[in-house]
N, CA, C and O atoms as a DFTB+ gen file, in Angstrom:
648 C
 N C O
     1  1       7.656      40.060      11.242
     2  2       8.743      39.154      10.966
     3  2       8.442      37.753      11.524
     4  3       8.472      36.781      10.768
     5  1       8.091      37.600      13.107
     6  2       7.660      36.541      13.704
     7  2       6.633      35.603      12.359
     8  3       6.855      34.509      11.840
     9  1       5.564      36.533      12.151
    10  2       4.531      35.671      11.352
    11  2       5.199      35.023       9.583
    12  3       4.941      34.039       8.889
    13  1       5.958      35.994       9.478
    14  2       6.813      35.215       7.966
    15  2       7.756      33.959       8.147
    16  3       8.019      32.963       7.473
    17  1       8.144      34.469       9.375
    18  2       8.851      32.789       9.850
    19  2       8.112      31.816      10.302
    20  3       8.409      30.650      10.045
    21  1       7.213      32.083      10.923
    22  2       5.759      30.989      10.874
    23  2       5.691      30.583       9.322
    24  3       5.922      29.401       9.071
    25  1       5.467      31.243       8.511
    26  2       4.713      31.023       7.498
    27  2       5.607      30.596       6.228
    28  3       5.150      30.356       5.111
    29  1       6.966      30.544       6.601
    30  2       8.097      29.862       5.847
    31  2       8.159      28.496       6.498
    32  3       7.970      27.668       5.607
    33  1       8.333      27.929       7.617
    34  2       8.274      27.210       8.259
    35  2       7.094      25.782       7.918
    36  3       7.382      24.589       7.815
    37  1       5.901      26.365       7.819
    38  2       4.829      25.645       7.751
    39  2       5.136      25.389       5.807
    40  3       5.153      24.220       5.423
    41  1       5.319      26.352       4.908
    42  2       5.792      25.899       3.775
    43  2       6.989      24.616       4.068
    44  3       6.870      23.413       3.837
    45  1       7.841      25.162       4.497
    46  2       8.694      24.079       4.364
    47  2       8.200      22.640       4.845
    48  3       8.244      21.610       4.172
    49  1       7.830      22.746       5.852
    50  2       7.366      21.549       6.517
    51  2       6.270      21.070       5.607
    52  3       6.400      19.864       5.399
    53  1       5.129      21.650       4.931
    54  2       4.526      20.758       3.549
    55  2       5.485      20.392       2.669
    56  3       5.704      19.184       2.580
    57  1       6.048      21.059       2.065
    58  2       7.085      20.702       0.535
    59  2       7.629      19.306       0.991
    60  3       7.661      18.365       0.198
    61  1       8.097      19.182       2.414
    62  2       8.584      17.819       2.740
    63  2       7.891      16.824       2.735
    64  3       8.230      15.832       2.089
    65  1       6.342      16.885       3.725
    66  2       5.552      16.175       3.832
    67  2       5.167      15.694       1.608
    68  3       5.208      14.632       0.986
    69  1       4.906      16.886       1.265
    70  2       4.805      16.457      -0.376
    71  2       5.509      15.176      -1.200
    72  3       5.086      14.421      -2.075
    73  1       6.834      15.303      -0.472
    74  2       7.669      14.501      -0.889
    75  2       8.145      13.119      -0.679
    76  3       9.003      12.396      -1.186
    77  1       7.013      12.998       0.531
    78  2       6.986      11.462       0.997
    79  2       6.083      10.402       0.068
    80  3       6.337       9.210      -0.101
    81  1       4.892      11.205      -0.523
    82  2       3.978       9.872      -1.571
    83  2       3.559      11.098      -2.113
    84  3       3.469      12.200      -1.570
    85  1       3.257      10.658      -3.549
    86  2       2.625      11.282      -4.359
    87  2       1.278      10.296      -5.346
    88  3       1.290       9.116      -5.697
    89  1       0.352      11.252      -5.532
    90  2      -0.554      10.193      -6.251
    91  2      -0.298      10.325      -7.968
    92  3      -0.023      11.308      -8.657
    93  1      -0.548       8.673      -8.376
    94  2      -0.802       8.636      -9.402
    95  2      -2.104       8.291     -10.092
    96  3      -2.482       7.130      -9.935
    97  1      -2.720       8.947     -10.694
    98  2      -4.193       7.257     -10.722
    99  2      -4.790       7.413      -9.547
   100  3      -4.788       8.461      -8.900
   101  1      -5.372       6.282      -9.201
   102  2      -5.847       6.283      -7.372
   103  2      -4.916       5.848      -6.401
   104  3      -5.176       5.782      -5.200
   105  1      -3.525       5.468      -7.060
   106  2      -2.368       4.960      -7.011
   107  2      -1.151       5.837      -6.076
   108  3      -0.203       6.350      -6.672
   109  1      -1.291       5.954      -4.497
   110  2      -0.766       6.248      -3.535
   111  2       0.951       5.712      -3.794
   112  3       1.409       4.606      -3.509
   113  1       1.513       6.615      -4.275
   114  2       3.002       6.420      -4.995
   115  2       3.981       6.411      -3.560
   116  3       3.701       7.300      -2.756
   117  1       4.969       5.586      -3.229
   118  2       6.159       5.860      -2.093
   119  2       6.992       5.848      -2.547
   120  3       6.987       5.887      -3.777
   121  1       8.270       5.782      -1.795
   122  2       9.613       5.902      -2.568
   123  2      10.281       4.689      -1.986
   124  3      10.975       3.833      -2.532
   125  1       9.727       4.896      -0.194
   126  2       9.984       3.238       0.915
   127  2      10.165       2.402      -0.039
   128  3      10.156       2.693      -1.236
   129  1      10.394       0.978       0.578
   130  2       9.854      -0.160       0.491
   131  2       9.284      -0.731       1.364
   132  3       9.276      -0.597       2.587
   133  1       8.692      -1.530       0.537
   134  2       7.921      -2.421       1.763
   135  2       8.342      -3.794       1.576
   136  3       7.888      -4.306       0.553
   137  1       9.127      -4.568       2.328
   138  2       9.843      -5.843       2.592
   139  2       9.596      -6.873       3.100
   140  3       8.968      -6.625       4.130
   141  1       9.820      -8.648       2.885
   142  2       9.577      -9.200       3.390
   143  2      10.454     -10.266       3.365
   144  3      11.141     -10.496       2.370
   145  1      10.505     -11.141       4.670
   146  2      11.559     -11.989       4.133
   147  2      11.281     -12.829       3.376
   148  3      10.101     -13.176       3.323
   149  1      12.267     -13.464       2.512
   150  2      12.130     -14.648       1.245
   151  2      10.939     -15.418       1.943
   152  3      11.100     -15.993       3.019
   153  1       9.692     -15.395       1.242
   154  2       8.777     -16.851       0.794
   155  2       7.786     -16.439       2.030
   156  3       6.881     -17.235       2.280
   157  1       7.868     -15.526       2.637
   158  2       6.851     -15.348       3.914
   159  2       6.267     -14.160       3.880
   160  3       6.492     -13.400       2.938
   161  1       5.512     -13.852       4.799
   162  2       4.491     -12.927       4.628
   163  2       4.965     -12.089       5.913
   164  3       4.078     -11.419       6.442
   165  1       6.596     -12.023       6.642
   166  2       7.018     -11.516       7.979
   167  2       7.600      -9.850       7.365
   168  3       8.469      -9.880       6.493
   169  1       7.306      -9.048       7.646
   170  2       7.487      -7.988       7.505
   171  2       9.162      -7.800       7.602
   172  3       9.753      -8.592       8.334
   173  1       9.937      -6.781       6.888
   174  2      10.918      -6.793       7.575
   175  2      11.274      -5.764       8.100
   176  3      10.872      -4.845       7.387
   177  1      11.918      -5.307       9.127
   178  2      11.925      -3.926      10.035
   179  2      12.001      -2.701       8.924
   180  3      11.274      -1.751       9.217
   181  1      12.609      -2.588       7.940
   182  2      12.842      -1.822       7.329
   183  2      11.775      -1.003       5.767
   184  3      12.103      -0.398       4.746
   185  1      10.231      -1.511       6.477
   186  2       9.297      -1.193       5.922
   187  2       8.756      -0.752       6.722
   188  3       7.544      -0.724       6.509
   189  1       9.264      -0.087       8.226
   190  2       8.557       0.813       9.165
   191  2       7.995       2.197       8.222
   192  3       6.852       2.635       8.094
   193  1       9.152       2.616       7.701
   194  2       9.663       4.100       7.058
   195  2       8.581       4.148       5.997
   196  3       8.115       5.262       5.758
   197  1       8.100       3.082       5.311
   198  2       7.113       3.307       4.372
   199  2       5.759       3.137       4.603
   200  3       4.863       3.690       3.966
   201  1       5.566       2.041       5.909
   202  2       4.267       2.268       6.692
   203  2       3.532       3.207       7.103
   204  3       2.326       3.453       7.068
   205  1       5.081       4.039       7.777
   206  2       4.688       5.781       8.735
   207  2       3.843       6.889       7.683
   208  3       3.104       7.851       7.894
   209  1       4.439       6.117       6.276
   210  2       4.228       7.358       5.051
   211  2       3.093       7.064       4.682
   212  3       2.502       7.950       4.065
   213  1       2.447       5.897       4.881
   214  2       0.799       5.413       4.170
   215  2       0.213       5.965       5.258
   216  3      -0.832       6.566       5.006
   217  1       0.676       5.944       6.770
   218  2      -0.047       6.014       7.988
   219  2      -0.048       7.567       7.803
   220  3      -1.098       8.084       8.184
   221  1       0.840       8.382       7.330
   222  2       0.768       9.857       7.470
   223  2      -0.473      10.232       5.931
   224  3      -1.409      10.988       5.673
   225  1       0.090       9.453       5.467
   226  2      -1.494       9.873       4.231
   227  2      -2.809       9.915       4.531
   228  3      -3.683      10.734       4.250
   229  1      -2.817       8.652       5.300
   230  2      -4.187       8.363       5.683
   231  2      -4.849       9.581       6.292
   232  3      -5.960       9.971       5.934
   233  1      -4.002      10.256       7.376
   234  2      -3.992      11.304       8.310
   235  2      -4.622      12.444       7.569
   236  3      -5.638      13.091       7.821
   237  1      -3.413      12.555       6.202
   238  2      -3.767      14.049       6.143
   239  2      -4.694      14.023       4.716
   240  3      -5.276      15.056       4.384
   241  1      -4.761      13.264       4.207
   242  2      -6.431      12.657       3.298
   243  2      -7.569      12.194       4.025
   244  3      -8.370      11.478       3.425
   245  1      -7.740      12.444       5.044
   246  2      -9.126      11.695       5.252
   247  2     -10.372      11.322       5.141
   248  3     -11.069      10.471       5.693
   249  1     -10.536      12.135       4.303
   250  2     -11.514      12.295       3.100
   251  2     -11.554      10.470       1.997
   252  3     -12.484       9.931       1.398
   253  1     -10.357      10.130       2.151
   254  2     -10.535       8.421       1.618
   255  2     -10.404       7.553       2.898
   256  3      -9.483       7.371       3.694
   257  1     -12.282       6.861       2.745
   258  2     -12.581       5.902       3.898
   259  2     -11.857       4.557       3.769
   260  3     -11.421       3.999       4.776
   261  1     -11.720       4.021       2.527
   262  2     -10.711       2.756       2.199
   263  2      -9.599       2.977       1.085
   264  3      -9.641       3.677       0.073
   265  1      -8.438       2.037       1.664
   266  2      -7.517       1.586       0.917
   267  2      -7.440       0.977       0.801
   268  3      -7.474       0.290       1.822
   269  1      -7.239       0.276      -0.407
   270  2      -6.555      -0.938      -0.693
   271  2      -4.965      -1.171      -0.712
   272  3      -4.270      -0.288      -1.215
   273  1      -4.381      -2.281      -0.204
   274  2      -3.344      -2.877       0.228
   275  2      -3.459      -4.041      -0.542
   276  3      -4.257      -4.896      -0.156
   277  1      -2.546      -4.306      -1.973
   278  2      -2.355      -4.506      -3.028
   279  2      -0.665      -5.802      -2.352
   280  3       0.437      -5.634      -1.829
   281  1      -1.144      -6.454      -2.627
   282  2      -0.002      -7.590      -2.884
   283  2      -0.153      -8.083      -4.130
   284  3      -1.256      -8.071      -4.677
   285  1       1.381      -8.770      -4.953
   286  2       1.536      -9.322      -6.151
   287  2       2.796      -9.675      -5.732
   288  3       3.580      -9.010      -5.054
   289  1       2.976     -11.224      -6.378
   290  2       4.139     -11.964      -7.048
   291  2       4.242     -11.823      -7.993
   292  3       3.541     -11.144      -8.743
   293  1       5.804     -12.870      -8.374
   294  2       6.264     -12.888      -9.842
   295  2       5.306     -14.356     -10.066
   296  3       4.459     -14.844      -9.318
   297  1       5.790     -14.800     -11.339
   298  2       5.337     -16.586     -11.518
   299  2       6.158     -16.915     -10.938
   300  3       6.761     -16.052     -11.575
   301  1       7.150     -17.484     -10.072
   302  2       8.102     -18.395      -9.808
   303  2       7.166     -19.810      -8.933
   304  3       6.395     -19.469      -8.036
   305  1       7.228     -20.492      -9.082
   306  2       6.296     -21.858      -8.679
   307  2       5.312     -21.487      -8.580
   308  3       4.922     -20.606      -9.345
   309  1       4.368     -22.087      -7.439
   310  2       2.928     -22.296      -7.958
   311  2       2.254     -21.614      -7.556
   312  3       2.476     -21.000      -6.512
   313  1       0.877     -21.457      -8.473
   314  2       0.326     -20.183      -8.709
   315  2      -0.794     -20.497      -7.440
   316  3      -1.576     -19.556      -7.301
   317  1      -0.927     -21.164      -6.883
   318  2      -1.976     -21.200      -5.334
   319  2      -1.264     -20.523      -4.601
   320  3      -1.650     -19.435      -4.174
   321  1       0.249     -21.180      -4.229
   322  2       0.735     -20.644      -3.554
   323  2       0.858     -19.244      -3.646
   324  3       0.227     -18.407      -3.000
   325  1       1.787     -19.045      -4.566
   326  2       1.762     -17.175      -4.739
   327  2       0.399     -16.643      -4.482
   328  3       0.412     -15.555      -3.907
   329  1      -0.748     -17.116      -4.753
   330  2      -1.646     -16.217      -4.827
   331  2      -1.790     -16.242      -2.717
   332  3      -1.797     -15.231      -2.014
   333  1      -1.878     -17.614      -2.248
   334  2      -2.363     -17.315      -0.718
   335  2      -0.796     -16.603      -0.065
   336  3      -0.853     -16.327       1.133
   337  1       0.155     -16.392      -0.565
   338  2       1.375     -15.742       0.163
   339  2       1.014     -14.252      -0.117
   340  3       1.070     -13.460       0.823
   341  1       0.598     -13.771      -1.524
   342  2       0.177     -11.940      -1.726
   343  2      -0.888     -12.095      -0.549
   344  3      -0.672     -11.223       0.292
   345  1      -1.615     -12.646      -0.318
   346  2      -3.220     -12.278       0.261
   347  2      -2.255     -12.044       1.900
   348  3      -1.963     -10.971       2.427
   349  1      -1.954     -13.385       2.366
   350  2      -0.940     -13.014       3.307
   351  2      -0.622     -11.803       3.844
   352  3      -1.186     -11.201       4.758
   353  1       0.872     -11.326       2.829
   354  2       1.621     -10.481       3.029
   355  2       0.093      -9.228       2.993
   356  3       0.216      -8.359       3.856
   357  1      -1.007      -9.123       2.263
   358  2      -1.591      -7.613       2.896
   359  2      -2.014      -7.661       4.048
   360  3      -1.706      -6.633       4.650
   361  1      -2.631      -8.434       4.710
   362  2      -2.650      -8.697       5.623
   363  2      -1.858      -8.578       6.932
   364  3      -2.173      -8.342       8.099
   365  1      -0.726      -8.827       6.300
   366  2       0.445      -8.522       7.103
   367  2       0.732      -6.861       7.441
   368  3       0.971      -6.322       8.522
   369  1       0.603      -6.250       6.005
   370  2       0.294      -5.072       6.118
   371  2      -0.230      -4.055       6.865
   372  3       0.167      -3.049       7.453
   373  1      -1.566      -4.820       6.587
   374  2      -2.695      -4.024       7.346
   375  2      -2.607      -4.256       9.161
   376  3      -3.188      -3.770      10.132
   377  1      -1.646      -5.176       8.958
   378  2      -2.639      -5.670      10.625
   379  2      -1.274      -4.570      11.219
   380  3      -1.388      -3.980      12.294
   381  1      -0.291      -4.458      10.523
   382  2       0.936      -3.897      10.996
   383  2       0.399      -1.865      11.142
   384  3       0.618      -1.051      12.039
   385  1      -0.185      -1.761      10.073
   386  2      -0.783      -0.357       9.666
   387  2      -1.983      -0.102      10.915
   388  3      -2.311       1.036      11.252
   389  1      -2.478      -1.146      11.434
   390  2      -3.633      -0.725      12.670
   391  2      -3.062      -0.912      13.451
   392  3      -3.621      -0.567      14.492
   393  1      -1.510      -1.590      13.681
   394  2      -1.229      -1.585      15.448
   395  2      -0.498      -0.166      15.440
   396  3       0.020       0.383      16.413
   397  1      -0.569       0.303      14.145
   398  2       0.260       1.837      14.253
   399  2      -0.722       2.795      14.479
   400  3      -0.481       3.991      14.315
   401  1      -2.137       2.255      14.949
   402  2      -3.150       3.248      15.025
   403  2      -3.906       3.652      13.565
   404  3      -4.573       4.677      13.708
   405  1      -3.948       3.260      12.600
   406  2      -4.653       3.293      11.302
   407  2      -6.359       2.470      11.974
   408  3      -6.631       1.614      12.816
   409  1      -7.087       3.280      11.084
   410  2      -8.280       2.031      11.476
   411  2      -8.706       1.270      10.351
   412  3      -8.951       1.683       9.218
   413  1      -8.778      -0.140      10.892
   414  2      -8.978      -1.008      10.419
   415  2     -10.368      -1.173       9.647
   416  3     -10.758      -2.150       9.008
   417  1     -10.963      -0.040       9.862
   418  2     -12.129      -0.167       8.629
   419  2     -11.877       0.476       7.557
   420  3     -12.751       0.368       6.697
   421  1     -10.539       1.432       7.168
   422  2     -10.103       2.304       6.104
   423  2      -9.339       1.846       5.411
   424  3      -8.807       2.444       4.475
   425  1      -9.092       0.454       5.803
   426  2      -7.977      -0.879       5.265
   427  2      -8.770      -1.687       4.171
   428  3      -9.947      -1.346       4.290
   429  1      -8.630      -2.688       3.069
   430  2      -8.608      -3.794       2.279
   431  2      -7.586      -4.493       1.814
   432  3      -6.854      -3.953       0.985
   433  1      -7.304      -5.937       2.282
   434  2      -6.139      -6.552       1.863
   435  2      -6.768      -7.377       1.159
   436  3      -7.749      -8.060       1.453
   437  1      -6.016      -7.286      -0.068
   438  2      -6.355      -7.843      -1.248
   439  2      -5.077      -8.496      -1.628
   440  3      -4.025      -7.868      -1.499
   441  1      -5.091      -9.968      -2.187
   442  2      -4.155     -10.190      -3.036
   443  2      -3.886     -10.334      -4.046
   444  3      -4.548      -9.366      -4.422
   445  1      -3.324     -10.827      -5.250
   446  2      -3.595     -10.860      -6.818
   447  2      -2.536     -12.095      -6.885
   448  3      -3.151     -12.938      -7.537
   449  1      -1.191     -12.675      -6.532
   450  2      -0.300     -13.588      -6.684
   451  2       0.091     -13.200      -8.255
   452  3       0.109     -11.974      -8.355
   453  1       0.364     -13.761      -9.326
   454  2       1.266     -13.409     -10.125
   455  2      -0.079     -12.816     -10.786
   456  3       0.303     -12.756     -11.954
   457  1      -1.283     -12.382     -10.799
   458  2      -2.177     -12.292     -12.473
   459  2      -2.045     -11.248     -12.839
   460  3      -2.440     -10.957     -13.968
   461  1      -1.311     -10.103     -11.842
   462  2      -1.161      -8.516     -12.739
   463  2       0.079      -8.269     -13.058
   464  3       0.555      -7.289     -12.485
   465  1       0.863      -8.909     -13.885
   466  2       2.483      -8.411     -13.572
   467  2       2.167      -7.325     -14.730
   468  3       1.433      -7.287     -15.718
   469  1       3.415      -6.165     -13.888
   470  2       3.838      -5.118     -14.903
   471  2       5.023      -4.980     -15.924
   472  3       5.317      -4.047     -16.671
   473  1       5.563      -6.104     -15.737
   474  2       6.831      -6.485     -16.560
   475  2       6.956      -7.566     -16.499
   476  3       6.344      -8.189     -15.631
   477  1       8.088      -8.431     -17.703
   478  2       8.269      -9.681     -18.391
   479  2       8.755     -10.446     -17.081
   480  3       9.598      -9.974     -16.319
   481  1       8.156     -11.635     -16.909
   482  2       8.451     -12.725     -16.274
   483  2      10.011     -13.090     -16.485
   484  3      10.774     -13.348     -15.554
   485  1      10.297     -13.075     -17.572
   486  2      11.445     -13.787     -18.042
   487  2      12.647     -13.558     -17.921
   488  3      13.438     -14.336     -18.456
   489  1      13.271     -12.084     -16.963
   490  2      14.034     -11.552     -16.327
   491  2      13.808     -11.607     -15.353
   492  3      12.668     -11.851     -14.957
   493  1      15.207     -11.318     -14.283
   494  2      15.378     -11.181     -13.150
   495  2      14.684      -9.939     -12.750
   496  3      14.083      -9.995     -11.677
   497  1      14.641      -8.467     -13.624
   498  2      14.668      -7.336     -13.222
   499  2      12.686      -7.248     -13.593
   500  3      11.982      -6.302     -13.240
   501  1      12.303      -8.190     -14.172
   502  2      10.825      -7.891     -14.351
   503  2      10.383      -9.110     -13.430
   504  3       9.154      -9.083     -13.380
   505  1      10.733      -9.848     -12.906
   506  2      10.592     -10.471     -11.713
   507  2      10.590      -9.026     -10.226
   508  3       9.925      -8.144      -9.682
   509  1      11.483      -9.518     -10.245
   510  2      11.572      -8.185      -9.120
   511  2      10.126      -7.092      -9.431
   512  3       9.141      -6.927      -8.711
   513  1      10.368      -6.627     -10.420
   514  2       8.897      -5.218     -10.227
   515  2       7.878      -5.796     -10.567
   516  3       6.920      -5.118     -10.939
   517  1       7.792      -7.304     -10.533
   518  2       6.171      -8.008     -10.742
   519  2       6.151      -8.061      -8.841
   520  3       5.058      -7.983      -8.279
   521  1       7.089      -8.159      -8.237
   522  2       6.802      -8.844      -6.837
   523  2       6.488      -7.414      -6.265
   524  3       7.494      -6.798      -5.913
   525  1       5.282      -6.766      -6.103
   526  2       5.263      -5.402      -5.603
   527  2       4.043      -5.343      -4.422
   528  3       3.267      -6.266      -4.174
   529  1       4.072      -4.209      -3.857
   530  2       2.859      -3.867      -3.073
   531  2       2.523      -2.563      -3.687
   532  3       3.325      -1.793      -4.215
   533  1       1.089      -2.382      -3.541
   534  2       0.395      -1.293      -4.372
   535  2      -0.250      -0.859      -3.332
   536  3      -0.704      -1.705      -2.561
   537  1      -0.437       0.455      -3.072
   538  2      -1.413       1.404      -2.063
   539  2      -2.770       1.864      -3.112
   540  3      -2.602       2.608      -4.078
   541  1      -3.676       1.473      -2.855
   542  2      -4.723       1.933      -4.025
   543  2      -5.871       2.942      -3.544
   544  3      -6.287       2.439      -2.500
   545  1      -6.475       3.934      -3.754
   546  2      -7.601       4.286      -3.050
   547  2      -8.567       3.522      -3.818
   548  3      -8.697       3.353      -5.031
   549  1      -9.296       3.049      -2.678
   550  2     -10.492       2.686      -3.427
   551  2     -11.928       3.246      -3.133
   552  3     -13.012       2.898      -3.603
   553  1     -11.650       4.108      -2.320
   554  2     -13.252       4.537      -1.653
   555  2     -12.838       5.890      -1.258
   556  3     -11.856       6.010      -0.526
   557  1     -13.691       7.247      -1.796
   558  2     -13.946       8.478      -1.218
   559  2     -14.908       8.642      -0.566
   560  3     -15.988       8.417      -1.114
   561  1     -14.894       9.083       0.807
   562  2     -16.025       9.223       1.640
   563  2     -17.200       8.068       1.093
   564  3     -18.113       8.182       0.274
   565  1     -16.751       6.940       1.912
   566  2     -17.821       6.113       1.150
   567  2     -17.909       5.367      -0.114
   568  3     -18.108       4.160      -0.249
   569  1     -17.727       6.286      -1.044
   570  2     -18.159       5.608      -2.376
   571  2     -17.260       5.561      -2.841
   572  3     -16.383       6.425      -2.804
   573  1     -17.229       4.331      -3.520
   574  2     -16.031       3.722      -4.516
   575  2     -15.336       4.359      -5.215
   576  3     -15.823       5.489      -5.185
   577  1     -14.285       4.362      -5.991
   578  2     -13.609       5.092      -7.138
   579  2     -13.451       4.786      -8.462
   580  3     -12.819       3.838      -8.927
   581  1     -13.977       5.525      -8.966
   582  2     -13.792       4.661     -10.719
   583  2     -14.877       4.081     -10.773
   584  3     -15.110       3.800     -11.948
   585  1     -15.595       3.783     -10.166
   586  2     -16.640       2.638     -10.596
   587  2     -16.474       0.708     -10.073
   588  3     -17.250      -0.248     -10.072
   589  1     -15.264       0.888      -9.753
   590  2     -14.629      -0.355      -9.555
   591  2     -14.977      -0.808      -8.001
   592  3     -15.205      -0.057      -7.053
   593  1     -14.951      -2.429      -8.017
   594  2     -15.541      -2.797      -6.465
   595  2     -14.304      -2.637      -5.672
   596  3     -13.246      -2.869      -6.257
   597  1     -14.275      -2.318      -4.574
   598  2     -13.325      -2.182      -3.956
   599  2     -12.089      -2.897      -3.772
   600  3     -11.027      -2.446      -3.345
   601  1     -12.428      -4.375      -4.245
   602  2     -11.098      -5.468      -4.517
   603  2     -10.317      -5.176      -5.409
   604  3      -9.136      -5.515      -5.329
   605  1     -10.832      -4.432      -6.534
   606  2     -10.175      -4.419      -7.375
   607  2      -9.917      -5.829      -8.379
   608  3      -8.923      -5.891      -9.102
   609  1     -10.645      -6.619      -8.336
   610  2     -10.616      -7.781      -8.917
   611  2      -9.838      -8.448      -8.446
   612  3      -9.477      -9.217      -9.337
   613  1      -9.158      -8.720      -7.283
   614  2      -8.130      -9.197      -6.732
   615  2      -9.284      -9.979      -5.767
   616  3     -10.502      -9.798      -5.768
   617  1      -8.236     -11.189      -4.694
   618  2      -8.825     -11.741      -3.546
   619  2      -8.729     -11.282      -2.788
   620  3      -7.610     -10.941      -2.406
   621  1     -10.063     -10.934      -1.973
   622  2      -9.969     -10.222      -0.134
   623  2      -9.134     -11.148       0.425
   624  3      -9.622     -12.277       0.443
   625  1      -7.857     -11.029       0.963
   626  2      -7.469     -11.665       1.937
   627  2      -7.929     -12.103       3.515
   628  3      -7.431     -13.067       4.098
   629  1      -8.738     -11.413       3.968
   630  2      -9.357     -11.260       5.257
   631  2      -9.743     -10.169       6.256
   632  3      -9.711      -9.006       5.854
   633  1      -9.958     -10.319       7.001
   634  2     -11.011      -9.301       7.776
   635  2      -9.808      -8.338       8.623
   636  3      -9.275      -8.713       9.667
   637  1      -9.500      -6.961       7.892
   638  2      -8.603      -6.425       8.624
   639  2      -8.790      -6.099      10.140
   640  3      -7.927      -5.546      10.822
   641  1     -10.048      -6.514      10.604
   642  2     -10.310      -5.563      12.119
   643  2     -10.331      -6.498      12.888
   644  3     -10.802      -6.372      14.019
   645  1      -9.653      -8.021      12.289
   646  2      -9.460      -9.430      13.406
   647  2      -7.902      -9.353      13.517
   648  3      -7.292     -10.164      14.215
C-alpha cells in the first residue's frame, strides 16, 4: 500500500509539473507572462512565476545546452528603437534567469524588434501578440536544432555570462 501511494504521488506531482510548459516546435510554450514596464526593459515582479517555469525546464531537460530568449515588438515608433529595447528586455531575461541559478552558458538573448510579428499591426489585439517573448531551444547537447544558427536570425543582444 505504502509503495502505491508513493507511486500515485510521484504521478501526480508529474501531471502538474506537465502542466506548467509544454513544447511546441522547439518552442518552450508557458501559460505565465513575462512583463515589463511600458517602454523599458525592467522586469515586472509578476514574471517571477514564469521565470521559475523556464528555470524548472531547464532542470528537468537538460539534455538542451542553449536557449534562446526571444524578444519582439509591435511597429509602434521607431524601428532602432524597438529593435535595441527587444535585445534589452532578453537580456533582462537572462541576466534575471542566472541570478535564479540558470547557467549562463545555456542562455541566448536575442532580439528581433518588430520583423517577426504574428499578427496584424493594425489592431490593438495584434499589437499586443506581436509584443511577445519566445523560449526557443536552440541547441541539443551541443548541436543546433533544425539546422538553424542559434540566433535564429535575430540580434545577439549580449554576452549572457557579464
Amino acid at each position: 500500500m505504502k509503495y502505491l501511494i508513493t507511486a500515485a504521488l510521484i504521478f501526480f506531482t508529474t501531471c502538474l509539473q506537465a502542466q506548467d510548459y509544454k513544447i511546441e516546435g522547439n518552442e518552450v510554450k508557458i501559460e505565465k507572462p513575462v512583463l515589463f514596464e511600458a517602454g523599458s526593459a525592467q522586469l515586472k515582479p509578476e514574471s517571477t512565476a514564469a521565470l521559475e517555469i523556464i528555470k524548472k525546464y531547464l532542470e528537468d531537460k537538460s539534455y538542451i545546452s542553449l536557449l534562446r530568449v526571444e524578444c519582439h515588438t509591435d511597429n509602434s515608433g521607431d524601428n532602432e528603437v524597438n529593435q535595441t529595447l527587444s535585445e534589452k528586455r532578453a537580456l533582462a531575461i537572462c541576466a534575471a534567469l542566472v541570478k535564479m541559478g540558470v547557467d549562463c552558458k545555456h542562455l541566448i538573448a536575442v532580439g528581433f524588434g518588430s520583423t517577426k510579428p504574428v499578427a496584424d499591426n493594425a489592431t490593438p489585439e495584434g499589437k499586443a501578440a506581436n509584443r511577445r517573448v519566445s523560449f526557443i531551444n536552440a541547441a541539443l547537447r551541443n548541436h543546433p536544432i533544425g539546422g538553424m544558427p542559434a540566433d535564429g536570425g535575430g540580434k545577439v543582444a549580449g554576452d549572457t555570462c557579464n
